[in-house]
N, C-alpha and C positions, 0 to 999 in steps of 0.2 A: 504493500500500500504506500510506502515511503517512496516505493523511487517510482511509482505514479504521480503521487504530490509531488516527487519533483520534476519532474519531466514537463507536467501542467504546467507549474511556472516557470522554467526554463522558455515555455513554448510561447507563455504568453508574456515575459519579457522581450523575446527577439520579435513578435508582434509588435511593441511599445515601439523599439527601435528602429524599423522597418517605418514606423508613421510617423516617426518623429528623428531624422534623421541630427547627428548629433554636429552642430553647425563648426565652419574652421574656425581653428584658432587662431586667433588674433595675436600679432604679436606686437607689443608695444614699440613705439619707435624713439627709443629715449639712450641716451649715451651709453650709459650700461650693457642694452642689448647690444648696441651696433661693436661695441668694444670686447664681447664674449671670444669673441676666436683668439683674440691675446692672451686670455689663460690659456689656452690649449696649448699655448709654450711659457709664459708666463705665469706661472700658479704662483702657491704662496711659500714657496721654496727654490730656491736655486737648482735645476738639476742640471745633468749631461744630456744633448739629445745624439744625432747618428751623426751630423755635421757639425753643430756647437756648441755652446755653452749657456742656456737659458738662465740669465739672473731674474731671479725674485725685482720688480718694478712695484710694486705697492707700494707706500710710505719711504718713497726715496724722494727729497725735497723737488720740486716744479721744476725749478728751474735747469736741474740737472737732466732729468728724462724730456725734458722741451729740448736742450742742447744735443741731446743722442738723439731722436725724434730725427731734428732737423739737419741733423750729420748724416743720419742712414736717406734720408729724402733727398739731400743736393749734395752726393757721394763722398760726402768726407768722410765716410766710415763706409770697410765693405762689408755685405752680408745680402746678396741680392732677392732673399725673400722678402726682408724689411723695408727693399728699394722698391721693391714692385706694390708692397702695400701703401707704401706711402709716397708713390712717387707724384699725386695728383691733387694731395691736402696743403692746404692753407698754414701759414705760421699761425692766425687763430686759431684753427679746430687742430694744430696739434698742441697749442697751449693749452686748447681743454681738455683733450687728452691726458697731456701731462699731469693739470691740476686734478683729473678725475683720481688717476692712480696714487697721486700723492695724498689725497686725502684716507687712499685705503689703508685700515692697520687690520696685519696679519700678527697671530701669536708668532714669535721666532724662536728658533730652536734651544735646546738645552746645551751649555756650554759642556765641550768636551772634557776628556783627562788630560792634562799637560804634561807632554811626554819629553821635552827639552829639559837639557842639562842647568844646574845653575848659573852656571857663565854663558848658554845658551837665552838662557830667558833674561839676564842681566842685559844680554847684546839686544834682546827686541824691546825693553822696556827704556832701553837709549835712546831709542830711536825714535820709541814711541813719543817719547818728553821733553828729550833734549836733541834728537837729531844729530847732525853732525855737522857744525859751522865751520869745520876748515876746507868740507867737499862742497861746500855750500847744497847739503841735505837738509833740508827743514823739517822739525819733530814731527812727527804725525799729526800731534794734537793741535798744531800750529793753525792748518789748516779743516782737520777734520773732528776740531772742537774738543774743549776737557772730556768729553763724556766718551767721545771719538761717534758720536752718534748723527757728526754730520753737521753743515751751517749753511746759512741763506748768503748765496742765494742758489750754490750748485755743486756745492760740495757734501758726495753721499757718507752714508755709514758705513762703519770698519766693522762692525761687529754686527753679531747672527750670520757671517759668512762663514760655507765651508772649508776647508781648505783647500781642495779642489778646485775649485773655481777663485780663491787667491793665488795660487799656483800659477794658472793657468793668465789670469791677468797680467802678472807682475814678468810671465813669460810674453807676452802679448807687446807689453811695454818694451822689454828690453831687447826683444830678436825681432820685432811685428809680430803679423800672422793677418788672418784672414779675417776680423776684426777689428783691427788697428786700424786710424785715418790718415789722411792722405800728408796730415803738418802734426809735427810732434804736438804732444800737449806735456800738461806739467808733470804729471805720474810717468811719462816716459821720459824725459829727463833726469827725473831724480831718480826712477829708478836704474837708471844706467850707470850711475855713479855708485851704486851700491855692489857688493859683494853678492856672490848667491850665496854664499855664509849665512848674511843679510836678512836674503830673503825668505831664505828657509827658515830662520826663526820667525821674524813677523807673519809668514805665513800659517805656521804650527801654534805660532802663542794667540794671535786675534780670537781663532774659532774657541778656545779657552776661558775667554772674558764674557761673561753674563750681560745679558743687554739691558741697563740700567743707565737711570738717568732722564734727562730731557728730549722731543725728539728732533730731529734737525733743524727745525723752524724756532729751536730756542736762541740759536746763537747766529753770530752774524762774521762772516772773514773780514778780518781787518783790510783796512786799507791799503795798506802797502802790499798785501798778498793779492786781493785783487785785481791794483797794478800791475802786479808781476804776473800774472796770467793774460791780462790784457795783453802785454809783451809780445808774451809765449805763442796769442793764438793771435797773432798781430791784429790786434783792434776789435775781434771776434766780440758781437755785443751779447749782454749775458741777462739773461732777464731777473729783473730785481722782485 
């Protein structure tokens, strides 16, 4: 008797359906939607894909993802899927872009185990604070803030990255690669000047440090530093 009763309304549901067909869906036409396919490399983590190296873009200050935006759009940066997506938007609509992603906060990972020696990790916390003023290497924190969590108006955070993909950067800088733009910037300078000694601590100690603190939009580069990139990217204007 049960799978009579069921079979009745099995039958007289696909009757409902049948007269009432179930209408398309709509999809809204609002920033968020049209920006979906950029998670699909872009999520809320850093990973490896088959060609490169997808950073996490969420709550990285505006100005900074406006500046890559508009380097992968008028080919100062190569990476020809990013060229083709964006070879036909607007310096507006990839400023909303920018500002959309910058507003998003993702949880970030749990700091690793620090696997570096004492005078290992002595060499990255040099670097980190004090730099080194006879190669003219400026501290990390110099430009990328006490907290290293980043400053207005385009300088990102050092930390919640893996080390994979600091590796992989700080490689990028110093030999190019398939990434890299067509006029040095400031992270390839300086890192050219450093040792892979160097780099391989900062690379190994950053994913180590908990992300705490304020978030990019707390602090601001000094003046003289953003003179000196002005320099660097001869005149490159940088959104405030």
């Amino acid at each position: 008797m049960k799978f009579i009763v069921a079979i009745l309304l099995w039958g007289a549901a696909s009757l409902a359906c049948a007269a009432n067909p179930a209408s398309p869906l709509e999809i809204p036409d609002t920033l968020e939607q049209r920006l979906k396919p950029c998670i699909i490399c872009h999520g809320d983590e850093d990973r490896a894909g088959r060609d490169a190296y997808y950073p996490r873009i969420a709550g990285k200050p505006a100005g900074y993802l406006f500046n890559q935006l508009r380097n992968f759009r008028d080919g100062k940066r190569y990476y020809q899927a990013m060229a083709i997506l964006l070879e036909n938007l607007s310096d507006d609509y990839l400023l909303e872009i920018a500002r959309y992603f910058s507003s998003l906060k993702y949880p970030y990972p749990q700091p690793v185990a620090n696997t570096l020696s004492s005078e290992e990790t002595k060499l990255a916390e040099t670097l980190i604070h004090s730099g080194d003023p006879e190669r003219d290497i400026p501290a990390c924190s110099a430009c990328h803030g006490k907290a290293l969590t980043g400053t207005k108006p385009f300088i990102p955070s050092l930390l919640g990255l893996p080390h994979a993909y600091l590796a992989a950067q700080f490689g990028g800088w110093r030999n190019g690669g398939i990434m890299r733009g067509q006029t040095p910037d400031c992270m390839s300078e300086i890192a050219k000047k450093m040792t892979q000694e160097e780099v391989n601590a900062l690379a190994v100690w950053l994913p180590t440090q908990p992300v705490t603190g304020e978030s990019a939009e707390a602090e601001e580069l000094a003046p003289e530093l953003v003179q000196r990139c002005h320099t660097i990217f001869a005149g490159e204007d940088f959104i405030q």
